[in-house]
C-alpha positions in Angstrom: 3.9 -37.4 34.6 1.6 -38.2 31.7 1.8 -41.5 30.1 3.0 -39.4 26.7 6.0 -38.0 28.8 7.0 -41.0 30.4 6.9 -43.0 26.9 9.2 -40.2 25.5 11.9 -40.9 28.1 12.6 -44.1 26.4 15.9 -44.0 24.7 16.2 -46.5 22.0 19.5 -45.5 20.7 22.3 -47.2 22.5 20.4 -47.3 25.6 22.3 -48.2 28.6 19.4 -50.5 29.6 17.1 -52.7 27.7 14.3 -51.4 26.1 12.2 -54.1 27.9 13.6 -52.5 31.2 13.2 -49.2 30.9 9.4 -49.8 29.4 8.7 -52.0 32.9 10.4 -49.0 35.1 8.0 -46.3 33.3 5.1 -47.6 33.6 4.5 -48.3 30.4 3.7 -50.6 27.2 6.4 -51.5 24.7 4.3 -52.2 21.8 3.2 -48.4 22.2 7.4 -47.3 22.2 8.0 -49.4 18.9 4.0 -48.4 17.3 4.6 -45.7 14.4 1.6 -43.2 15.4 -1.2 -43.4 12.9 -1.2 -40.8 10.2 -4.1 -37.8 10.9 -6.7 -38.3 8.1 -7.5 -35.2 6.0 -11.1 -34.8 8.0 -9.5 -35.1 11.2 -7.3 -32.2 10.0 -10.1 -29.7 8.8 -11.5 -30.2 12.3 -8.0 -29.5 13.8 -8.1 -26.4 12.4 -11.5 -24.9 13.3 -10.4 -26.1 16.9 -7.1 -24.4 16.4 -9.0 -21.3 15.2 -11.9 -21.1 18.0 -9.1 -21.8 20.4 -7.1 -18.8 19.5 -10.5 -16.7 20.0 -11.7 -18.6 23.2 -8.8 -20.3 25.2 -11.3 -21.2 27.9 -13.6 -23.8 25.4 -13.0 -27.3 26.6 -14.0 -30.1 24.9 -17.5 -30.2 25.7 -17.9 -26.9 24.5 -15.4 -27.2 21.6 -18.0 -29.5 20.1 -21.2 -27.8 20.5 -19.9 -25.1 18.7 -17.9 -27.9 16.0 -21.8 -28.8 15.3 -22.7 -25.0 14.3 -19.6 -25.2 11.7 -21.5 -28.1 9.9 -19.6 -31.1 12.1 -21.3 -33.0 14.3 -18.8 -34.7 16.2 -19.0 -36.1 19.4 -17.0 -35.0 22.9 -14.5 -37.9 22.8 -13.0 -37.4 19.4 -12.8 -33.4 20.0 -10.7 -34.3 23.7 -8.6 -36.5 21.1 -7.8 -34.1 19.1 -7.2 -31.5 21.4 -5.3 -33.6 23.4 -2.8 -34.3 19.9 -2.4 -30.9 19.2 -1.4 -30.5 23.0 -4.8 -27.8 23.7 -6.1 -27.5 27.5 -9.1 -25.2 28.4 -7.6 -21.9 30.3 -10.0 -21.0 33.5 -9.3 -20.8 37.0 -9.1 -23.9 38.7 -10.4 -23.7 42.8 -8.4 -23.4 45.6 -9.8 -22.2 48.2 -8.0 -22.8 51.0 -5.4 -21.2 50.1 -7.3 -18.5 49.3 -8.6 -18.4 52.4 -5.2 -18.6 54.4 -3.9 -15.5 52.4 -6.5 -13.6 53.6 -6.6 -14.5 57.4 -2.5 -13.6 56.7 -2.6 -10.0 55.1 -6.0 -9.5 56.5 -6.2 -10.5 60.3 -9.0 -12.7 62.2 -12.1 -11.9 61.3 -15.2 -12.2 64.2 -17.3 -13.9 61.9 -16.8 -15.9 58.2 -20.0 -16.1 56.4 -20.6 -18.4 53.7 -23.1 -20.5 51.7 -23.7 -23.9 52.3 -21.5 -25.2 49.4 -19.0 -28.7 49.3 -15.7 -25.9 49.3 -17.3 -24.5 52.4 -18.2 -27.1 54.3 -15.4 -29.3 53.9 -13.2 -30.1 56.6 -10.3 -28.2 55.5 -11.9 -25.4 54.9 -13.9 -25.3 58.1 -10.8 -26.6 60.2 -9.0 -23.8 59.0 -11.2 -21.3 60.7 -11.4 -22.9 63.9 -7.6 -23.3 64.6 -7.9 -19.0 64.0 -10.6 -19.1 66.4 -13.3 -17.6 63.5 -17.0 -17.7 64.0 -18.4 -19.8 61.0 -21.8 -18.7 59.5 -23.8 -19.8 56.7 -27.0 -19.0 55.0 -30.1 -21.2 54.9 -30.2 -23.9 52.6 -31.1 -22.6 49.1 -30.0 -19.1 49.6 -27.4 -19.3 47.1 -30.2 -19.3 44.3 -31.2 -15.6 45.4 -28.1 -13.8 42.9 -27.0 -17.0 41.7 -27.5 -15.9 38.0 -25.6 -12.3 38.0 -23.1 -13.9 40.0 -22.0 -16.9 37.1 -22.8 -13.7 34.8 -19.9 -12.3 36.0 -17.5 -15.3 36.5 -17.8 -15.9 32.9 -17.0 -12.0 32.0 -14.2 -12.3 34.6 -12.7 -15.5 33.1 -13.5 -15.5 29.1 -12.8 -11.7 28.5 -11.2 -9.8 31.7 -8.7 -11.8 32.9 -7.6 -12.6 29.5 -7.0 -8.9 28.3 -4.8 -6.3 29.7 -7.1 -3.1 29.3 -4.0 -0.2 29.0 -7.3 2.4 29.5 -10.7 2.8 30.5 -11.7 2.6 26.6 -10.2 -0.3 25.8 -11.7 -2.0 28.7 -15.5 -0.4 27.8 -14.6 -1.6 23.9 -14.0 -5.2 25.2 -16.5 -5.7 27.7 -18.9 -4.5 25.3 -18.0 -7.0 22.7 -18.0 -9.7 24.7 -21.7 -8.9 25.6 -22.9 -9.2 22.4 -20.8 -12.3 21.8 -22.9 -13.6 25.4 -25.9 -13.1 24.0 -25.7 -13.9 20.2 -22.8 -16.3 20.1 -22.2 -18.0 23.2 -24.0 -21.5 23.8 -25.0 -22.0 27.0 -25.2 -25.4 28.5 -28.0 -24.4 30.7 -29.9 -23.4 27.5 -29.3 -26.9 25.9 -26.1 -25.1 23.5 -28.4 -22.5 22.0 -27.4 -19.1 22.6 -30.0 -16.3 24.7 -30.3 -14.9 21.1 -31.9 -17.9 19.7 -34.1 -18.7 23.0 -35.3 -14.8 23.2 -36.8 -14.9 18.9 -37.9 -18.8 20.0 -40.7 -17.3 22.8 -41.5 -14.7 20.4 -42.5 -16.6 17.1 -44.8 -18.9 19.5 -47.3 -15.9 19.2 -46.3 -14.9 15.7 -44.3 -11.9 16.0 -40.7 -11.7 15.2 -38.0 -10.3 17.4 -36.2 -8.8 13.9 -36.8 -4.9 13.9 -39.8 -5.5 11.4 -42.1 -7.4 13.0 -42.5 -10.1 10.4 -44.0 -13.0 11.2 -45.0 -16.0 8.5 -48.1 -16.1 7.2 -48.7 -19.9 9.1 -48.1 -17.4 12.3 -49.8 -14.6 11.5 -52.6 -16.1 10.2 -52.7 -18.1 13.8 -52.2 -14.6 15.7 -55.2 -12.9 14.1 -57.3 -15.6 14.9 -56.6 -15.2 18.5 -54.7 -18.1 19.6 -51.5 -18.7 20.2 -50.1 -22.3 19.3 -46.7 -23.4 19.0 -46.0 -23.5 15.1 -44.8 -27.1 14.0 -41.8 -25.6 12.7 -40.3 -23.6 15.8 -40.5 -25.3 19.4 -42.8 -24.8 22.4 -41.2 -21.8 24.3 -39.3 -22.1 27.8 -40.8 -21.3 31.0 -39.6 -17.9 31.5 -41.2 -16.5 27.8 -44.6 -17.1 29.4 -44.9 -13.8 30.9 -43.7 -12.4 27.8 -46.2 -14.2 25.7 -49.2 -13.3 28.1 -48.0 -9.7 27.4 -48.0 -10.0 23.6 -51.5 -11.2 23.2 -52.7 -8.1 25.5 -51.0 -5.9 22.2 -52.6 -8.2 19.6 -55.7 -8.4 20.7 -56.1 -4.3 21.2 -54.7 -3.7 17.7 -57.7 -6.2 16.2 -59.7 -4.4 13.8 -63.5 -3.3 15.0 -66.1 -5.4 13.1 
């Protein structure tokens, strides 16, 4: 029981026990039962209700997330005073919390012994519940080399997020409605979503950063500034001051790009 709910059960009209008492059996203080809670200011509200808003669009943004996206909205606030307010207006992140275990005995129960369980070498696997678990049913364990994980760990959290933050959140009635939502929530993946990975910028924003590095922009023109342009004729590629040095995986693509440049340079 939260502290909140347990400061609630105080009665303070005609209690049958002291305030004092009751305050020392629940744990908690009593200057907190008599303090009026302080009044939200009017900023604190206009933050409530972008929360409130996002919220009702993606139940599954905690706090952390909550506030990167805060900062695009023109607030830069930090992660302890979004939990704060999330907490007042009584907002928890929706996503599927582990349990695998139990997962794990419902399958061995509608499913039978397997021979063999393979897994990968992660902390749910390897823990003693998890691995006790098959031994008492007499199962085989196996697991992968150390590092195999990484081969499809990126389509894999792929679809975890499209599982969690559109599918399990929608009931598609037809086959339409399911192509209609997956769809959007692509686009939103790409242009919208921050990505923690990413430091909070969206694939969007990474994909047109790689590309002005050689002056070439990733809008359907091909307009790059003149600062950029004027770098890509010369032959060289250089980071302009204004945009940042690419990531790693832009490389390739930046290699490419100077092939095309340099055949479309006019003969002399």
């Amino acid at each position: 029981m939260s502290r909140a709910e347990r400061r609630a059960l105080v009665e303070r009209t005609a209690p049958s026990l002291p305030v004092s008492q009751q305050c020392r059996l629940l744990a908690v203080s009593r200057s907190s039962v008599y303090r009026r809670p302080a009044k939200v200011g009017e900023e604190d509200l206009a933050i409530m209700v972008l929360i409130d808003r996002q919220y009702l669009a993606r139940p599954y943004y905690g706090s952390r997330r909550m506030a990167a996206w805060l900062a695009t909205q023109g607030h830069m606030v930090n992660r302890k005073r979004v939990q704060r307010l999330m907490r007042l207006m009584g907002l928890v992140a929706i996503y599927q919390r582990p349990n695998t275990i139990e997962a794990l005995e419902d399958a061995l129960s509608q499913h039978g012994r397997p021979e063999i369980f393979n897994t990968d070498q992660g902390s749910q696997f390897t823990s003693d519940g998890f691995t006790g678990t098959l031994e008492a049913h007499d199962v085989t364990i196996s697991m992968d080399g150390k590092g195999r994980c990484m081969d499809n760990i990126f389509v894999e959290r792929l679809w975890r997020s499209l599982k969690y933050e559109e599918v399990y959140l929608h009931a598609y009635a037809t086959v339409a409605e399911a192509k209609a939502g997956i769809g959007a929530w692509i686009s939103f993946y790409n242009d919208e979503r921050q990505h923690q990975s990413l430091g909070y910028r969206t694939p969007r924003r990474v994909y047109e950063e790689g590309l002005w590095i050689c002056g070439r922009s990733a809008s359907p023109t091909g307009c790059a500034s003149p600062a950029s342009r004027a770098s890509s004729e010369s032959g060289k590629c250089s980071p302009s001051p204004t945009y940042p040095q690419a990531p790693q995986p832009a490389k390739e693509l930046i290699s490419t790009i100077r092939k095309v440049d340099s055949s479309h340079q006019p003969s002399r």
